[in-house]
N, C-alpha and C positions, 0 to 999 in steps of 0.2 A: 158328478162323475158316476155317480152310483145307480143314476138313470139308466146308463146308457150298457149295464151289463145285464145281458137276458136273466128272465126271473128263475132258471134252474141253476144259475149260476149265481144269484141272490140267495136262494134256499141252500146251495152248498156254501155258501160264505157263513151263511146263519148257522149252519148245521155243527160247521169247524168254530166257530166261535165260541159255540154252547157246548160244545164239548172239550174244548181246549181245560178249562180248570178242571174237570172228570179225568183227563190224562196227565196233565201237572200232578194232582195228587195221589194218583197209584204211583208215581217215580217216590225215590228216597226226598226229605227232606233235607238232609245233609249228606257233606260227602267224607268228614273224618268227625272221630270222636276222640278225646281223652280222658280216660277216668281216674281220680286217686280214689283206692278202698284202702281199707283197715281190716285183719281179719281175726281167725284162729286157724289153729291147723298142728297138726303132726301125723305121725307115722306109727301105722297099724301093724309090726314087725322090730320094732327094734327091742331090746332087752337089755337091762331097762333103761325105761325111760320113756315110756308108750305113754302117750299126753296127747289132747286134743286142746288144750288150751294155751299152746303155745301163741305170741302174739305173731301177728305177721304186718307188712303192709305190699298193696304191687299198685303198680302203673299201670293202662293199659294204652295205647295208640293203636286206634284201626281206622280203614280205609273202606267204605263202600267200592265193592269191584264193579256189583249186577247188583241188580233188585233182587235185593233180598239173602245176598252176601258180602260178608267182611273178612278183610286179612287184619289179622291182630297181633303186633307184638306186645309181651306183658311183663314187664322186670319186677321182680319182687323179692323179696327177703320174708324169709319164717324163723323166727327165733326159735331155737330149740333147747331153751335153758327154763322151761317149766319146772321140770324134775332138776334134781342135784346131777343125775350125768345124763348121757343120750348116750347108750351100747359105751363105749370106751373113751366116750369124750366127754367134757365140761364146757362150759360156756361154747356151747356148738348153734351153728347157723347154718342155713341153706338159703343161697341165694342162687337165682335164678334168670332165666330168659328164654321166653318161647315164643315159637312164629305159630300163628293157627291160621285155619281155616271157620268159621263162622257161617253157621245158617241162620237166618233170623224169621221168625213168622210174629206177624200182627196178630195182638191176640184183643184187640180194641182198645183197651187201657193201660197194654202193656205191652210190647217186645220182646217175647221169648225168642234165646237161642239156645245154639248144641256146636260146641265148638273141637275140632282137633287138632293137636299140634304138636310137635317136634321141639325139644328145648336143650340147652345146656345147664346143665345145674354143678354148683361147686359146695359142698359140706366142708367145715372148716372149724374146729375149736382146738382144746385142750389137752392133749393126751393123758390118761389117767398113768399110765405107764412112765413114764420119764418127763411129762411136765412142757414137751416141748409144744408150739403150736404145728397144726394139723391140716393140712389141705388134698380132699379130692376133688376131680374132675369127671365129669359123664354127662355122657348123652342119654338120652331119655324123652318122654313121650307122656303127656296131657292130652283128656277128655273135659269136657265142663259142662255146667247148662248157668245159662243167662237170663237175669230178666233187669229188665232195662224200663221203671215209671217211672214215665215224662211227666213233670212238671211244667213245660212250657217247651215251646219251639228247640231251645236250644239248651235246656238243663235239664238231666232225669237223676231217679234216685238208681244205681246201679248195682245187682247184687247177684253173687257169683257162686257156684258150688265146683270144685276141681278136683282132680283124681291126676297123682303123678306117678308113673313107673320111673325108677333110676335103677341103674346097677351099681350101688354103692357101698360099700363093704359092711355100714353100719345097719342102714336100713334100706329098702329097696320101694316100697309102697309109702305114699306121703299124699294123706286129704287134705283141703282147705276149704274153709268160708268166706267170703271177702262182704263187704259194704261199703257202698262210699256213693258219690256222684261223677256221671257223665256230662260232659261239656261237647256239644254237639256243634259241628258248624262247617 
């Protein structure tokens, strides 16, 4: 059968052939990821109670939209019971969820990104004043940078730096560190 198709039409069969795996591998590998990390974190404004060792952990679930971007949602918890209080509370926590935006670039043996995003965040402990428990609510807004080594096809080691604006009575600015592993697939 292969006779009988003229030889400029062999040379273009040949041509898309050899280069089909060259255009396979510029596309994504996968099309979602899920990460658990571990991290530190606190807030650069609150008094007192200004700690970077707080513990934290988040989840991440993202989506390849295009080559070479992700939407990510990322739920997390930051404990904020480093110090004895945080501004007016005791056993205080921040948990979290935000939607982002992700750019990612190939950097050969690794995956950098820059990601932004829009979240809700809830502060919540102990009132020093009357004892009672404490809960606020806001909206607010995360930056990060990513980097993402692959250990194989579909496992990398995953590790996050973040920056979060809230408008929250106690503190309003809150960094974190995250590490953990990506599950790619």
């Amino acid at each position: 059968m292969i006779r009988h198709v003229p030889k400029a039409g062999r040379l273009l069969l040949l041509i898309v052939l050899l280069s089909a795996p060259a255009a396979v591998s510029a596309q994504e590998l996968h099309t979602y990821t899920v990460g658990l990390l571990g991290g530190i974190g606190g807030s650069t404004d609150v008094k007192p109670g200004r700690s970077f060792t707080n513990s934290s952990f988040q989840l991440n679930f993202g989506r390849i939209v295009s080559e070479g971007t992700e939407v990510a949602v990322r739920l997390g918890h930051l404990g904020l019971d480093a110090k004895p209080t945080f501004g007016s509370l005791t056993s205080a926590g921040l948990d979290y969820v935000t939607l982002a935006g992700e750019y990612k670039f190939d950097e050969g043996y690794y995956t950098s990104g820059v990601y932004v995003g829009l979240g809700a965040y809830r502060l919540g402990g102990t009132s020093l004043v009357d004892g009672s428990h404490t809960r606020q609510t806001a909206a607010g807004g995360s930056v990060g940078l990513t980097g993402d080594f692959r250990l194989n096809r579909w496992l990398g080691v995953l590790v996050e730096l973040s920056g979060h604006y809230v408008d929250l009575r106690e503190a309003k600015i809150f960094g974190m560190a995250h590490g953990g592993v990506a599950v790619h697939f």
